[in-house]
C-alpha positions in Angstrom: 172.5 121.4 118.2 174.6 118.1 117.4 173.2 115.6 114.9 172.7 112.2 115.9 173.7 110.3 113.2 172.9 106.8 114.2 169.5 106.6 115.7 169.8 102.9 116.6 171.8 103.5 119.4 169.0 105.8 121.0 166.4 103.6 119.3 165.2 100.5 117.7 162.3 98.7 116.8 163.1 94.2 117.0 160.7 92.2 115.7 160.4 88.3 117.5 158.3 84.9 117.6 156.9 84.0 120.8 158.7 80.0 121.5 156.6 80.1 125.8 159.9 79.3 127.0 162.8 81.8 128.2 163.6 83.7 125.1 166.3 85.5 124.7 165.6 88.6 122.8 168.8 89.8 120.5 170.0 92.1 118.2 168.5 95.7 120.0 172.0 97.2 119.7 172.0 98.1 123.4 170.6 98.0 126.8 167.5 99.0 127.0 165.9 101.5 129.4 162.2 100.9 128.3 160.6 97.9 126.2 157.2 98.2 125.3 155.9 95.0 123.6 153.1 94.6 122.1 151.4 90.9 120.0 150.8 91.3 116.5 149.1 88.4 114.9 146.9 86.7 117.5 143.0 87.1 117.0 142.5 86.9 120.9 143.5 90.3 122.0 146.5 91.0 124.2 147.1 94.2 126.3 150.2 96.5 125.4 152.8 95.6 127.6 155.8 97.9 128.9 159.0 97.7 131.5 161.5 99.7 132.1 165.0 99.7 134.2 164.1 102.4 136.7 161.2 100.1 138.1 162.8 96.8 137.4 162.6 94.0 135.1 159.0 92.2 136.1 157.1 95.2 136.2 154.6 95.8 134.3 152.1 98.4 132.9 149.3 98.2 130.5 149.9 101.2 128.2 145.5 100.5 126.9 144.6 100.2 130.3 144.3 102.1 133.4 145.4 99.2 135.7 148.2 99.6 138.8 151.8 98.0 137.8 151.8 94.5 138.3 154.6 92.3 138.8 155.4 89.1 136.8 158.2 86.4 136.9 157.2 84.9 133.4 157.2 88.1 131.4 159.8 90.1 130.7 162.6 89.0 133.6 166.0 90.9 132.3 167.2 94.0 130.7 170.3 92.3 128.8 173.8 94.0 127.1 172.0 93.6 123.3 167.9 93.4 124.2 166.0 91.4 127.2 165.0 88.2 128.3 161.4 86.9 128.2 159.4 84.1 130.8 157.1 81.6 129.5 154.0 84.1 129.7 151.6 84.2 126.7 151.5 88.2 127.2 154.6 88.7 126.2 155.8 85.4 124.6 152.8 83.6 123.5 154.5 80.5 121.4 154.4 81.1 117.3 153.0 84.3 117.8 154.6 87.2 116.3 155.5 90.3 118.5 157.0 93.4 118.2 159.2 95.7 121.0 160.1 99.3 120.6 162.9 99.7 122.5 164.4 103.1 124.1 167.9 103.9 125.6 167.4 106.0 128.6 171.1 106.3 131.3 170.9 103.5 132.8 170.6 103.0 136.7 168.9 105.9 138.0 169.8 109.0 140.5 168.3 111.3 142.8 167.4 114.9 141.1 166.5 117.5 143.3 166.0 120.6 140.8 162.3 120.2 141.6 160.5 120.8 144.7 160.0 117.0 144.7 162.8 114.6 144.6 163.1 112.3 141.5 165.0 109.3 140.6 165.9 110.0 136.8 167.3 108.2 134.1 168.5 110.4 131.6 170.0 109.8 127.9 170.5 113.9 127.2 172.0 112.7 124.0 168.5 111.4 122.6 166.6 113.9 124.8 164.6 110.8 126.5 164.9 110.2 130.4 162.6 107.7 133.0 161.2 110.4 136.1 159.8 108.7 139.0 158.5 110.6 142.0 156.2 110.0 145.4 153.5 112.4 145.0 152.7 114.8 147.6 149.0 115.5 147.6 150.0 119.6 146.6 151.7 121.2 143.1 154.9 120.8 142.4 158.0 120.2 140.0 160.2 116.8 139.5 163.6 117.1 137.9 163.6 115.5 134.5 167.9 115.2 133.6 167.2 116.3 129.8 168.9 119.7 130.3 166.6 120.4 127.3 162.7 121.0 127.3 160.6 117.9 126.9 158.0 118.3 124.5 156.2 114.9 124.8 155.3 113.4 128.6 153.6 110.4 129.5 153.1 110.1 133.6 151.1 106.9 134.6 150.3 106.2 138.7 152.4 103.2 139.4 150.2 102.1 142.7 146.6 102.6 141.9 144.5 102.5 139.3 144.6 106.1 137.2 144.8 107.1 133.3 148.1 108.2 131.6 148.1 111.8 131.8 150.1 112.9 128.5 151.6 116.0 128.1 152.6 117.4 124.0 153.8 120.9 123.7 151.6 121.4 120.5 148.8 121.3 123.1 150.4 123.9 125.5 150.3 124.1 129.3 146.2 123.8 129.6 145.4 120.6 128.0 146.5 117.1 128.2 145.2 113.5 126.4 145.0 109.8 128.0 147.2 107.0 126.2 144.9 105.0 127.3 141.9 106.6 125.5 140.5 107.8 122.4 139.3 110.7 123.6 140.5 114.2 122.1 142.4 116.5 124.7 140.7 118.2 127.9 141.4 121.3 129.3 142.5 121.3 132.7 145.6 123.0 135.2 145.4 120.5 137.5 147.6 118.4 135.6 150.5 120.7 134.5 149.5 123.7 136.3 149.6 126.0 133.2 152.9 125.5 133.3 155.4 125.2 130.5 158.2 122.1 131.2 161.8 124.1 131.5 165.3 122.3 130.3 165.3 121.0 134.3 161.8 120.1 135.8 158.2 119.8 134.5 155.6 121.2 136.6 152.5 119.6 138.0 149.1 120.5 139.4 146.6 119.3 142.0 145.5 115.8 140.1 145.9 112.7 141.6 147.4 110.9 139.0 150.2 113.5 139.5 150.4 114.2 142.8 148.3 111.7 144.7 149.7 111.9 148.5 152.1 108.8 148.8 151.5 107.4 145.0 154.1 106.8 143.0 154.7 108.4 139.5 156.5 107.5 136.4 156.9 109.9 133.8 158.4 109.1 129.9 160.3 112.7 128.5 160.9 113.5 125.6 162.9 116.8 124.1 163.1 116.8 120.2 166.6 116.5 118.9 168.1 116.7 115.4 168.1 113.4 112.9 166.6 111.6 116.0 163.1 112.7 117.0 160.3 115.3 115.9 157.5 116.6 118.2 154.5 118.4 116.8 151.2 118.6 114.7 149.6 118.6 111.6 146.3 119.2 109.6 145.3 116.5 107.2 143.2 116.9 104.0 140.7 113.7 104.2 141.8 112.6 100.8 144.2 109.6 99.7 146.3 112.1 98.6 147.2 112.8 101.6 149.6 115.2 103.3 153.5 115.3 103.8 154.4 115.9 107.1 158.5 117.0 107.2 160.6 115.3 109.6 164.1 116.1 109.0 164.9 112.6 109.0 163.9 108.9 107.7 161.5 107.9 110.2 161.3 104.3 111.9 158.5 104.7 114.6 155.7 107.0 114.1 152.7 108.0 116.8 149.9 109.7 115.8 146.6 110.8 118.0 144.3 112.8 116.5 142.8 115.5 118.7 139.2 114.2 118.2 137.7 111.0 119.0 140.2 109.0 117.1 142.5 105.9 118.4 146.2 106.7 118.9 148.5 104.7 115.9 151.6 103.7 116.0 153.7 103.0 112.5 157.3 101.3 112.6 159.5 100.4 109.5 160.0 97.1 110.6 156.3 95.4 110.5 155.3 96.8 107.2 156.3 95.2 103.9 160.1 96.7 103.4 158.9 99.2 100.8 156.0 101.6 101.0 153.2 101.7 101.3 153.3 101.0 105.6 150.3 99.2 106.6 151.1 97.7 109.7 149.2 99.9 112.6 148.5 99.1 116.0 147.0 101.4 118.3 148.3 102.3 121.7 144.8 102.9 123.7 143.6 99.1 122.8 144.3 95.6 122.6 143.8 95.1 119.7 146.4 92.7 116.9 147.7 94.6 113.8 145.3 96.2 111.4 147.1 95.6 107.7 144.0 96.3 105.5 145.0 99.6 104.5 147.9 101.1 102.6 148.5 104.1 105.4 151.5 106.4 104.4 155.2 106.5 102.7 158.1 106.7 105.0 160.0 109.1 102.8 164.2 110.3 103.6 162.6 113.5 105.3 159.7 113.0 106.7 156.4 111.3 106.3 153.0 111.2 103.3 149.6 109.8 104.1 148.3 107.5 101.5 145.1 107.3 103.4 142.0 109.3 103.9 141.3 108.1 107.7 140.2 110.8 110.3 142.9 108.9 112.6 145.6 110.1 110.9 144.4 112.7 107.8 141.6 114.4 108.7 140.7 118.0 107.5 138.9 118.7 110.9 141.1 118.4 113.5 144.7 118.2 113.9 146.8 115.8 114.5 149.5 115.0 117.1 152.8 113.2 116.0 155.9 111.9 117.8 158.6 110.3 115.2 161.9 108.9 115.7 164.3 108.4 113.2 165.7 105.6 111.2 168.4 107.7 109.6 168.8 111.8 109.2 168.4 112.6 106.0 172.5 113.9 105.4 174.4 112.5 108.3 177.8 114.9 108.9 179.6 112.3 106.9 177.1 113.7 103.5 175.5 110.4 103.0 171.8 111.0 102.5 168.6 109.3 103.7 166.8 107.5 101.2 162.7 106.1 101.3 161.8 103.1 101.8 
């Protein structure tokens, strides 16, 4: 498997201040497919806010909420050559408010895939192992093309139409069980959402449940496949002490995701809101509304991987495991033998 050995073309965390003009966002270091935005700072709580090129600049959905996409001209109105272009709304670009986008590169316009039994429009970056699926459900099980040739190992789907949770997918899970974004609930057991099926390199497979296959709805599905010095899909046990445990990455991360499979709240890390050494402290959590929690000294982001600092069931407990998704800052020896360092 190739090394990717510059991450920031795949990927890329830019910090910004609201101004509640149009605000030209800069300094991504390429088009992006999907911006999810989120406010930092402000006391008054703001829901998550994501877009992406497949369903059009001005479309939004709530990743903490289980609302249908709704579409605003004062949010985010442009996917641009270096980052996007923001409206006046206070969502998105509240004035002197601090906000933060994590930005994916997916391939740009999208195309028909038939390799499932239902036609997709895909968006595929096969470098990254990241692609944009959206379908028209059917009402019956099926399989959409995802253009990774490579198996996903991460999935979020979300109904685009109606109201409906997003239905996530992680392979350290398996084929039985799936977990809301949108929720802090641990996972459920069900094969109505990927029929007990494993994804292959060309399609994912899905079951009976509306927010799958609703007849007439329309799907969006984020894939992910794990590739070297870019991303790393799996699981972990903590020990519930501040000592906590070192989870191996391969790489320097700069955006973690962690959901503990209890009754936890998702967490997102980045090593661009923390200070610019460690500890990382600046969390926000995926399944609420909530502004930055920076209280706690959380974990090291080392050159290979990551160490809790904290002794926080939502990340480090002894009980439960935990679910991760990580993608790199730097690998930790590119090909050209320059190694990663920590923070």
């Amino acid at each position: 498997m190739a090394q990717i050995d510059k991450p920031t073309d795949h990927f890329n965390t830019k910090l910004y201040t609201g101004n509640g003009s149009t605000n030209n966002i800069t300094g991504v270091g390429f088009k992006p497919d999907w911006v999810w935005l989120k406010h930092r700072n402000n006391p008054t709580a703001f829901n998550h806010r994501e877009y992406d090129s497949v369903r059009g600049a001005t479309k939004n959905l709530n990743p903490n909420g289980a609302d249908a996409e709704s579409t605003s001209s004062t949010e985010l109105t442009s996917f641009d050559s270096d980052g996007f272009t923001l409206g006046s709304g206070i969502a998105a670009n509240q004035n002197t408010i601090n906000h933060v986008s994590w930005n994916w590169l997916a391939g740009g316009a999208a195309s028909s895939n038939t390799d499932g039994s239902i036609t997709s429009q895909v968006s595929a970056n096969t470098t990254s192992g990241f692609s944009i699926v959206t379908w028209t459900g059917t009402g019956s099980a099926g399989t959409v093309g995802t253009g990774l040739n490579a198996v996903p190992k991460f999935i979020i789907t979300k109904k685009r139409n109606n109201v409906g949770n997003w239905n996530c997918y992680h392979a350290s899970l398996g084929n039985t069980k799936y977990i809301y974004l949108n929720s802090a609930n641990a996972s459920a057991t069900s094969s109505a959402r990927w029929n007990d099926t494993d994804p292959t390199s060309s399609v994912i497979s899905l079951g009976t449940d509306d927010n799958l296959t609703g007849n007439g709805d329309d799907i969006i599905a984020y894939c992910f496949a794990e590739k070297k010095g870019f991303s790393k899909i799996g699981k972990y046990r903590g020990n519930s002490s501040s000592d906590g445990v070192f989870v191996y990455l391969g790489f320097k991360p700069a955006m973690v995701i962690v959901k503990s499979d209890a009754s936890e709240n998702w967490e997102i890390f980045d090593n661009k809101r923390s200070n610019p050494f460690n500890a990382v402290d600046g969390v926000l959590f995926p399944n609420l509304p909530n502004a930055e929690e920076t209280s706690n000294n959380i974990c090291d982001f080392l050159s290979n991987g990551i160490k809790f600092r904290h002794s926080d069931g939502r990340h480090n407990s002894s009980a439960h495991d935990t679910l991760y998704i990580a993608f790199a800052e730097n690998p930790l020896v590119g090909t050209n033998n320059i190694p990663a360092t920590a923070r």
